[in-house]
ZAKOL-53906 format. One record per residue (C-alpha): z, y, x; residue in three letters. Coordinates in steps of 0.2 Angstrom, whole numbers, padded with zeros to 4 digits, always signed. Example, Ala and Ser with C-alpha at 12.3 -4.5 7.8 and 13.67 -1.06 7.14 Angstrom:
! residues 2
+0039-0022+0062ALA/+0036-0005+0068SER/
END
This chain:
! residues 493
+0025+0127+0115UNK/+0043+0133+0117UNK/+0056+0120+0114UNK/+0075+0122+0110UNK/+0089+0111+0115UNK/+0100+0101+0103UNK/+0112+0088+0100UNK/+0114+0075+0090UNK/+0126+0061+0088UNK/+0132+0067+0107UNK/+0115+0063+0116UNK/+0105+0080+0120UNK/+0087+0082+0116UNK/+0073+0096+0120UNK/+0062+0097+0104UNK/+0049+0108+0099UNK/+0056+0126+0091UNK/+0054+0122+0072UNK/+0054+0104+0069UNK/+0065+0099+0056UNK/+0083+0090+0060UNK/+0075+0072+0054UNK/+0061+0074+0066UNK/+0071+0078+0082UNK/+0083+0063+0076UNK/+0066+0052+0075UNK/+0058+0059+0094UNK/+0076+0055+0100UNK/+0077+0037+0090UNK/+0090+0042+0080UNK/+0090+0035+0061UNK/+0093+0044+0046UNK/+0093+0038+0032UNK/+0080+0046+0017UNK/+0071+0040+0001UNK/+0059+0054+0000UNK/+0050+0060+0012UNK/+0034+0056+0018UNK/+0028+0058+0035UNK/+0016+0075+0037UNK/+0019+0079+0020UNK/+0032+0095+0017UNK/+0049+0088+0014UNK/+0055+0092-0004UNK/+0074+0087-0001UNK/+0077+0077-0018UNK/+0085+0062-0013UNK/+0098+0070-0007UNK/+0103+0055+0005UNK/+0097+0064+0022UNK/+0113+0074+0022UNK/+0121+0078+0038UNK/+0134+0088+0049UNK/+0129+0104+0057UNK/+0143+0110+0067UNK/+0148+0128+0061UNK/+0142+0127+0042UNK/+0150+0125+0029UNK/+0141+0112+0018UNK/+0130+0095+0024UNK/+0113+0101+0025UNK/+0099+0092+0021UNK/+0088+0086+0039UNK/+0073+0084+0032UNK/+0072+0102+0027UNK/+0085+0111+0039UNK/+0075+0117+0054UNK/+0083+0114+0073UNK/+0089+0129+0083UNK/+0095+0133+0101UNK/+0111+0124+0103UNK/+0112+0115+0088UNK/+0126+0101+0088UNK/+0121+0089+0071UNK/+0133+0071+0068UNK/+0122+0059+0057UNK/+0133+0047+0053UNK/+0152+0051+0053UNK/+0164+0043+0038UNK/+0164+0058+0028UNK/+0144+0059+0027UNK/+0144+0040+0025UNK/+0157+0045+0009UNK/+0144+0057+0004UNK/+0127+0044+0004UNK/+0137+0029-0005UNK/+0142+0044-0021UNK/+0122+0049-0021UNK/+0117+0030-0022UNK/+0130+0027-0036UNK/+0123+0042-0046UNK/+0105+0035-0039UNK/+0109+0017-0046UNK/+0118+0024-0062UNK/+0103+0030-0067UNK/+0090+0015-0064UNK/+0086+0001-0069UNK/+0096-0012-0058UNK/+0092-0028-0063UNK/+0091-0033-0046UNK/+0110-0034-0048UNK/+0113-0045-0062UNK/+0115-0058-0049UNK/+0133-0057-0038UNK/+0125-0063-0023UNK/+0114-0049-0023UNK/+0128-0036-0027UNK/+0137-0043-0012UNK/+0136-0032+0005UNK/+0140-0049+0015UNK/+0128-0048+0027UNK/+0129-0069+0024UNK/+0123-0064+0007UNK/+0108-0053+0009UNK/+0095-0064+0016UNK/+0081-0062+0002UNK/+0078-0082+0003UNK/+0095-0082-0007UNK/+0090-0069-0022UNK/+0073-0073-0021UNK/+0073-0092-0025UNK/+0088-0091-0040UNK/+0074-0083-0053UNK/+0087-0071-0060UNK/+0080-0054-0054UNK/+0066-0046-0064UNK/+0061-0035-0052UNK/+0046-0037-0041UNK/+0053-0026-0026UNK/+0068-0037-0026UNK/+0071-0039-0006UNK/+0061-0024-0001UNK/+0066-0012-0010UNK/+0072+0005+0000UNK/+0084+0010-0013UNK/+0094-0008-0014UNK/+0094-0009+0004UNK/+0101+0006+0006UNK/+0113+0002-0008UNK/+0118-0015+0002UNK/+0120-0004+0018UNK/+0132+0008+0010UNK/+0141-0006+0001UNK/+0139-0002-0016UNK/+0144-0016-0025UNK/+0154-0009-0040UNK/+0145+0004-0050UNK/+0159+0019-0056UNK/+0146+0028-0068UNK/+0141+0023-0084UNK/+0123+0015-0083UNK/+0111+0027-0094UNK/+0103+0015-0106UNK/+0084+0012-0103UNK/+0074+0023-0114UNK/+0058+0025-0106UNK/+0045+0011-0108UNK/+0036+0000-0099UNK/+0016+0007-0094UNK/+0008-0009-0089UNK/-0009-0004-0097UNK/-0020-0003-0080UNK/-0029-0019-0075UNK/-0017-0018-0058UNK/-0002-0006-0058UNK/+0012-0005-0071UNK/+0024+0010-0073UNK/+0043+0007-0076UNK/+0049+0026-0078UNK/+0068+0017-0081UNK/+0067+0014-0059UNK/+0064+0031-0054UNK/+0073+0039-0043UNK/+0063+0055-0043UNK/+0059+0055-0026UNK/+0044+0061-0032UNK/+0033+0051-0015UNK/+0020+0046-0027UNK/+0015+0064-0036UNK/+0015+0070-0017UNK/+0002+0058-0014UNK/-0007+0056-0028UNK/-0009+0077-0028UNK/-0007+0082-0009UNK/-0018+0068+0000UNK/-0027+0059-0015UNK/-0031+0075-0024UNK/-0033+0063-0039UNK/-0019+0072-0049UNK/-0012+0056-0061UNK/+0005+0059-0057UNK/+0016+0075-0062UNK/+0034+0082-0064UNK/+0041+0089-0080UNK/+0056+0093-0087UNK/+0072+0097-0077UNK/+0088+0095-0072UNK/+0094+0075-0078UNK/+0077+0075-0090UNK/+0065+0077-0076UNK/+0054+0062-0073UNK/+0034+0058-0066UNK/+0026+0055-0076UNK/+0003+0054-0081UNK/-0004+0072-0085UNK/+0001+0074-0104UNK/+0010+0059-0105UNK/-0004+0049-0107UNK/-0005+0030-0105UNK/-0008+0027-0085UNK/-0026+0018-0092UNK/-0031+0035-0101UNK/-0022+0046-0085UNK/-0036+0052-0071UNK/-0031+0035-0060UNK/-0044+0027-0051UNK/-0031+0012-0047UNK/-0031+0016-0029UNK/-0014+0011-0026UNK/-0008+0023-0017UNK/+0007+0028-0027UNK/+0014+0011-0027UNK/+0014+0009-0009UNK/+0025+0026-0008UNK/+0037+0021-0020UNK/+0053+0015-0011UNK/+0059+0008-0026UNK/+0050-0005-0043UNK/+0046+0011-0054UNK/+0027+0007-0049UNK/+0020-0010-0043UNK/+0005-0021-0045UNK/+0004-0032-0056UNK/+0007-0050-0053UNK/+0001-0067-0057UNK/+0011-0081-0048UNK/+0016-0092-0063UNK/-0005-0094-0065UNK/-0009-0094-0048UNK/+0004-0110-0045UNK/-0001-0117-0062UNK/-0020-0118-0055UNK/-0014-0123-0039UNK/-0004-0140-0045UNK/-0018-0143-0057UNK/-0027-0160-0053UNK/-0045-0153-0060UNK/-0045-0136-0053UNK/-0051-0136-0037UNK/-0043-0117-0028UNK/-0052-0109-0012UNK/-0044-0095-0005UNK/-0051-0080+0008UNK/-0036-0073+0021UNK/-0041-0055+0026UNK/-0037-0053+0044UNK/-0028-0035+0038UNK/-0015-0045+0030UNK/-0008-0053+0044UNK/+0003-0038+0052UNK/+0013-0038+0036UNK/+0015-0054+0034UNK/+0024-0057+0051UNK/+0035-0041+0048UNK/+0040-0049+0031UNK/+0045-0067+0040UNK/+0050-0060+0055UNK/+0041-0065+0069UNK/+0044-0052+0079UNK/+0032-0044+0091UNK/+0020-0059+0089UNK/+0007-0058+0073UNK/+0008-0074+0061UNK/-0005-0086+0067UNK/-0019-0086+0052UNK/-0019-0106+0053UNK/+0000-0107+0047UNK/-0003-0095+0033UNK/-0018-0109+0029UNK/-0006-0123+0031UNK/+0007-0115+0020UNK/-0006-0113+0006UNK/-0011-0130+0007UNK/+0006-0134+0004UNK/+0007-0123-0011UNK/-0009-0136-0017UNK/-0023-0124-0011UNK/-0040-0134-0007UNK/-0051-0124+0003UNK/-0045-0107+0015UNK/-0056-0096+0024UNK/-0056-0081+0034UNK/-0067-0067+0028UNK/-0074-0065+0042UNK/-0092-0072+0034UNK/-0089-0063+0018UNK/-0088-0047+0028UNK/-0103-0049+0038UNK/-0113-0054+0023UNK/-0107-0038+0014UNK/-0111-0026+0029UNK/-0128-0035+0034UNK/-0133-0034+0015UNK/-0127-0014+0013UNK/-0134-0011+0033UNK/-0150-0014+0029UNK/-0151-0008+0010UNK/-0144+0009+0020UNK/-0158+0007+0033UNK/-0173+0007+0021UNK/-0166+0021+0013UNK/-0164+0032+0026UNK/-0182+0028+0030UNK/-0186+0032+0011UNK/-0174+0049+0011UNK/-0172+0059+0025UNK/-0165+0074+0018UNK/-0152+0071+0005UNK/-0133+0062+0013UNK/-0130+0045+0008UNK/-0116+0042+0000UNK/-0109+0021+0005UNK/-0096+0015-0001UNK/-0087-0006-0006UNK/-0071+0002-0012UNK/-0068-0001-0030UNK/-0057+0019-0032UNK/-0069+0028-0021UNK/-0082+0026-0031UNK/-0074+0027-0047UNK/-0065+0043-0040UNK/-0083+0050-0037UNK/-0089+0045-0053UNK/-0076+0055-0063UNK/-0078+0072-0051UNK/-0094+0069-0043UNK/-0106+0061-0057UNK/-0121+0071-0054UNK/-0120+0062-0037UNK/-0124+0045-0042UNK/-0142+0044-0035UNK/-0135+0047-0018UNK/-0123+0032-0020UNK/-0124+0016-0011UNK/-0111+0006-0018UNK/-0111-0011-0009UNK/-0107-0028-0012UNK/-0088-0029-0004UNK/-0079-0044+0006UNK/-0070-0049-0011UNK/-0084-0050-0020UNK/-0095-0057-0008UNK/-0083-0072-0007UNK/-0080-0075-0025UNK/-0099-0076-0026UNK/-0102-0087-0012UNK/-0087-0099-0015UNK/-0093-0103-0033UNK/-0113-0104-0028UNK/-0117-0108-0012UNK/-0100-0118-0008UNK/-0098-0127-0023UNK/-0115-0135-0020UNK/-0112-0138-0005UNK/-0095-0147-0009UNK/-0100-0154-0027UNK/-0089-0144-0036UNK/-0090-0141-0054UNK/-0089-0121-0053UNK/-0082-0119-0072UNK/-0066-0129-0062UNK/-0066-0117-0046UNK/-0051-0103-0046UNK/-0055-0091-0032UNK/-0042-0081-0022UNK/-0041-0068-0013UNK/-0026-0064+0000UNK/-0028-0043+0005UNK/-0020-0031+0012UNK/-0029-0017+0002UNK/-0021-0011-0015UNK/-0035-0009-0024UNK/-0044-0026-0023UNK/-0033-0033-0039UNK/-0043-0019-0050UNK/-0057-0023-0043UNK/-0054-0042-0049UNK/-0052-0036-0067UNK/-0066-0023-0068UNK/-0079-0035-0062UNK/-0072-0053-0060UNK/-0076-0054-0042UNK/-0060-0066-0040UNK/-0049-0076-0051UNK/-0033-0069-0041UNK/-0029-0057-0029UNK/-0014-0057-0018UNK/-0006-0045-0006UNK/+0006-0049+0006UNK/+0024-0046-0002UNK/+0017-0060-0017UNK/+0012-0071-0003UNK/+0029-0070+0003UNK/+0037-0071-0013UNK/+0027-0087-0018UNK/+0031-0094-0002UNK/+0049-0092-0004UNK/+0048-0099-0021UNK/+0038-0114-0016UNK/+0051-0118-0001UNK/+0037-0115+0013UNK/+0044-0108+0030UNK/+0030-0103+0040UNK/+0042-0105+0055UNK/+0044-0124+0051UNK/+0027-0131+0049UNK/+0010-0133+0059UNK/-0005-0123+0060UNK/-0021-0130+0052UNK/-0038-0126+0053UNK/-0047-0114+0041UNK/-0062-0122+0031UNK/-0078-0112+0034UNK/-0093-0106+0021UNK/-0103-0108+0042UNK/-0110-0092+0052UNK/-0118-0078+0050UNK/-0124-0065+0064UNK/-0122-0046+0060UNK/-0139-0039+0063UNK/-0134-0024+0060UNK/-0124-0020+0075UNK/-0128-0001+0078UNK/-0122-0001+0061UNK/-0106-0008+0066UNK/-0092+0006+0066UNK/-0097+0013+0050UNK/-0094-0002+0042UNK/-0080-0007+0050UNK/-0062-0009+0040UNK/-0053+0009+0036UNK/-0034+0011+0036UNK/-0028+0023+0024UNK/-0020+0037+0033UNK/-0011+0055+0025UNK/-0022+0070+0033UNK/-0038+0079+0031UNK/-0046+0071+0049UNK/-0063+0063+0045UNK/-0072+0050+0057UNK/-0087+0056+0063UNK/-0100+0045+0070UNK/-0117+0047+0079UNK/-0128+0032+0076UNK/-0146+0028+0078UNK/-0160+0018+0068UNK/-0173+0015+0082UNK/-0175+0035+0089UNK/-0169+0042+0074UNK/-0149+0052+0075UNK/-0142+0048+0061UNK/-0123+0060+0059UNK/-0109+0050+0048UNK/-0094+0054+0041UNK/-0081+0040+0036UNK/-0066+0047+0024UNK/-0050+0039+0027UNK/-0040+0044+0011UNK/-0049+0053-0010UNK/-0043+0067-0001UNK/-0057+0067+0012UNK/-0068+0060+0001UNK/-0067+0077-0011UNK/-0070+0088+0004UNK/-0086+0077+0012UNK/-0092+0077-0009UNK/-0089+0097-0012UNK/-0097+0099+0004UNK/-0113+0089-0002UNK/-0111+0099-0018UNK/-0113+0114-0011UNK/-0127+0110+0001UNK/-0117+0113+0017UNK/-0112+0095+0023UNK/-0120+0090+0039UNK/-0122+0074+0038UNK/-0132+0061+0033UNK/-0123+0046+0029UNK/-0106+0048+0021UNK/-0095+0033+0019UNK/-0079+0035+0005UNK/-0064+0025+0004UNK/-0050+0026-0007UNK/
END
């Protein structure tokens, strides 16, 4: 590989010949600043907030497009390119709905003022991103608190038909992350660009309501946007209305995958958030019963490893296709029908739980199960449809809704003591050899299946686990076309 030398900010780098200015800022640990791009996806330069300095040319070029060369000398962050960002996010914030700013506190760029505890506990802002939204973070960086443009008047409404993911085309930005997603690495194709110029927007293919659109509620899109112009629906008023009610009795399942965020969202540094304070801080929200899902999870695989087991035994030729993920299977449904006798769609976590809690448990515990609201604390984004296709839970709960729910509710996970998780009791997996193909898949962009070798007694048994739709179309058309070698294929959205 031949490398180049260049410099930026004053500090020398060799980089690989080819790379783009943002990437050899990011191998050198320099920041620049973007709303667009998406890491191993082709750079599209629409933000226009990567600007910077290349000595010698005449205009700020755009670093996540601008590739390096021998001797380049780059400035990232000099006044007249600071200038330049705090214009684009005044045209950005012209043009979008900012109802985070009806507030003054968060207008303000004091850094005394920005602490989300302040905005998030005074109930004025609408908007769910409010604190962790890349656009008014950037915005508060760049001290914008005046806006010099006229604000364009909202004219787009509101798509909130989906069980889990509302649409608000008035807070886009046009980065246009989620139609790279959707299209390049889902390959599910609900999210386009039309028009041009000041009219362009994303939106569903023939402007279709997002319910009658090709989305399989996979949730990807939302997790892209940098901004509150796609989120998941929410349901803290209910949730905290169930929890303060004397005769509903709540029990909620912590997934383990939920913890990471939730220490990067209080702050705890390089230690992860102790499961047991999370418990104590939703027993203080009124909570009854909180679990891990560590018995759900090996009830789920215990149950699918040995349906998959018999049928292996039963079907030796055709691939079986697993799956517990609520978009993955509808996904397959909608391109892959003719498939669905290959299909093992097992029980999941969630839905083990929610089954469990309001049979088993509630018998156990004398519960009257008509008064029992279950809930379910994940990290994945596509559990909350899940909840409303089926009913597996009452409420679903990511991590940022924790958070807010917390702030709301005054609890401070650094200021109170652990306490110990309740238990449905144990359960051994007996289904060990089955164990990495069951085990929990992080979504990731690229086209780079798992593979796996397993055996049932003396039998080989080849597997493939896809890590993103787009995986999961080229493991399927492979099946279609009588080419896949593998027996067992596991899909996840």
């Amino acid at each position: 590989m031949e490398f180049v030398n260049v410099t930026i900010n004053d500090k020398l780098l060799s980089v690989p010949k080819g790379i783009t200015i943002l990437a050899a800022a990011v191998s050198g640990g320099i920041r620049i600043p973007t709303l667009c791009t998406i890491k191993m996806l082709n750079p599209r330069a629409n933000c226009g907030i990567c600007v910077v300095e290349v000595e010698g040319g005449r205009t700020y070029k755009p670093a996540c497009v601008t590739r390096v060369s021998e001797g380049m000398v780059v400035r990232t962050d000099t006044p007249a390119l600071r200038k330049s960002r705090k214009t684009t996010l005044e045209l950005l914030l012209s043009r979008h709905a900012v109802d985070c700013h009806h507030c003054l506190r968060i207008g303000s760029s004091k850094c005394e003022d920005l602490d989300p505890k302040f905005c998030e506990m005074c109930f004025f802002c609408d908007c769910v991103r409010d604190g962790f939204c890349e656009l008014q973070t950037l915005a508060r960086e760049y001290k914008v608190d005046a806006l010099p443009y006229e604000m364009e008047p909202y004219k787009y409404e509101i798509d909130s038909s989906t069980g889990s993911i509302v649409r608000n085309p008035n807070k886009c930005i046009k980065c246009r992350r989620c139609s790279d997603i959707c299209n390049s690495v889902q390959t599910v194709h609900a999210l386009n660009v039309i028009n041009r110029g000041s009219e362009i927007m994303v939106t569903t293919e023939g402007q279709k309501r997002h319910a009658d659109s090709s989305c399989v509620q996979c949730g990807r899109c939302v997790q892209s946007c940098p901004t509150g112009a796609l989120f998941f629906k929410e349901h803290i008023d209910a949730l905290l209305y169930n929890t303060h009610n004397y005769d509903i009795t709540t029990i909620a399942q912590i997934s383990s995958g939920v913890l990471e965020e939730l220490s990067t969202l209080f702050k705890f540094g390089s230690s992860e958030l102790d499961i047991r304070i999370v418990a104590a801080g939703l027993r203080k929200i009124g909570v009854d019963y909180v679990l891990t899902d560590d018995f759900a999870s090996a009830k789920a695989i215990n149950a699918a490893a040995s349906a998959l087991a018999d049928k292996i035994k039963r079907d030796k030729k055709s691939p079986i296709i697993i799956t517990d993920s609520y978009a993955a299977a509808k996904f397959m449904k909608h391109n892959f029908a003719d498939f669905s006798e290959l299909l093992l769609n097992y029980a999941s976590p969630q839905q083990e739980f929610g089954k469990y809690a309001k049979t088993v448990f509630a018998a156990e515990k004398q519960l009257v199960t008509k008064n029992i609201r279950t809930i379910s604390i994940v990290s994945d984004n596509e559990n909350a449809a899940e909840a409303v296709e089926n009913g597996s839970v009452d409420f679903v709960v990511n991590a940022r809704e924790l958070y807010r729910i917390f702030l709301r509710t005054g609890v401070n996970p650094k200021r109170i003591h652990p306490s110990e998780l309740d238990s449905f009791g144990s359960i051994e997996n007996s289904y060990v050899q089955f164990g990495k193909l069951f085990a929990p898949v992080t979504w990731e962009v690229g086209n780079n299946t798992e593979k796996l070798d397993l055996y049932i007694g003396n039998t080989n048994v080849k597997a493939a686990v896809a890590k993103n739709l787009g995986q999961v179309r080229e493991l399927l058309t492979e099946v279609k076309n009588g080419i896949s070698p593998y027996n067992v294929v596991r899909i996840n959205a």
